[in-house]
N, C-alpha and C positions, 0 to 999 in steps of 0.2 A: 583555450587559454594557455599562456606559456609557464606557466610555473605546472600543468598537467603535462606537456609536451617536454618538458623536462625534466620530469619522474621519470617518464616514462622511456625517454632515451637513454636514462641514467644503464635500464636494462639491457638496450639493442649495442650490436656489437659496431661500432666506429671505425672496424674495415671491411672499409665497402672495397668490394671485387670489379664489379658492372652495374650499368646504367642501359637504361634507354628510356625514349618518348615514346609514348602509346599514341599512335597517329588518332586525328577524329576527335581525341577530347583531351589531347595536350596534358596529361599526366606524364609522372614521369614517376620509373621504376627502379628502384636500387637494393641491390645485395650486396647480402655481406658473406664473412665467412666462417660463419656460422649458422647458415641456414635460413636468415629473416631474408625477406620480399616487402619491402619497404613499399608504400603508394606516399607518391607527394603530387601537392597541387601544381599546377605549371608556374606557380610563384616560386617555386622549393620551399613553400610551407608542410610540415609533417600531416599526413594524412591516416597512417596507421598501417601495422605489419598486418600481409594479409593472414588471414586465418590457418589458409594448408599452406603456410611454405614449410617447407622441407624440416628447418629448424637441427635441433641434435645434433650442433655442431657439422651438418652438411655445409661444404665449404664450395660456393657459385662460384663457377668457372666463367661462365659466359653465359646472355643472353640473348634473344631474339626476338620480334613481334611478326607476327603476323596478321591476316585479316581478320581473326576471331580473338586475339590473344597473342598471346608471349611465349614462349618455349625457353626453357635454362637448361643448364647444363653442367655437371660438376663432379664431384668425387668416383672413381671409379667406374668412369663412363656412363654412370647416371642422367637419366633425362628424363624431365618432366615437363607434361604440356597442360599447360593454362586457360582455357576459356573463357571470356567476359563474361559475366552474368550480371539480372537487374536488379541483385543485392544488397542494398547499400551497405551492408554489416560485410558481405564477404562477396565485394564486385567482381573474384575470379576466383570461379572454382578447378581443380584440379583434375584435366579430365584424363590423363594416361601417364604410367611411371613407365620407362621404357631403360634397360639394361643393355649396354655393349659389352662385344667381348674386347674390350679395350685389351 
């Protein structure tokens, strides 16, 4: 309902960094910079921040999908990868943090 979708934005940060489309079931992903992993429906209806995104003011640099998932990328060479899972509560779970020497 939109008056809960609007609490609840009130919280999420309103710059967003990146986007993509999850091929195969036409979701669509967006960060901010501040760390959320936005899921929205292929309407751009709000679907919910995923559970492990980064958060803490981690600021997405860039995204990518791949055939299992999505891969980001952001503050101090930081990279995290995503796998789909058949979760409805948290349909990607975080499966690797991975550190450059940027």
């Amino acid at each position: 309902d939109d008056k809960k979708v609007k609490e609840i934005m009130r919280y999420i940060s309103n710059n967003f960094t990146c986007h993509t489309w999850i091929p195969n079931d036409g979701k669509l992903i967006v960060c901010t910079d501040q760390g959320e992993i936005m899921l929205l429906e292929n309407s751009g209806d709000y679907k919910m921040v995923l559970p492990e995104s980064p958060g803490e003011g981690f600021y997405i640099e860039c995204i990518i999908t791949y055939e299992k998932g999505f891969i980001i990328g952001g503050e101090n060479g930081q990279i995290y990868i995503y796998q789909r899972s058949e979760e409805p509560k948290n349909p990607y779970h975080k499966i690797a943090t991975l550190v450059t020497n940027y």
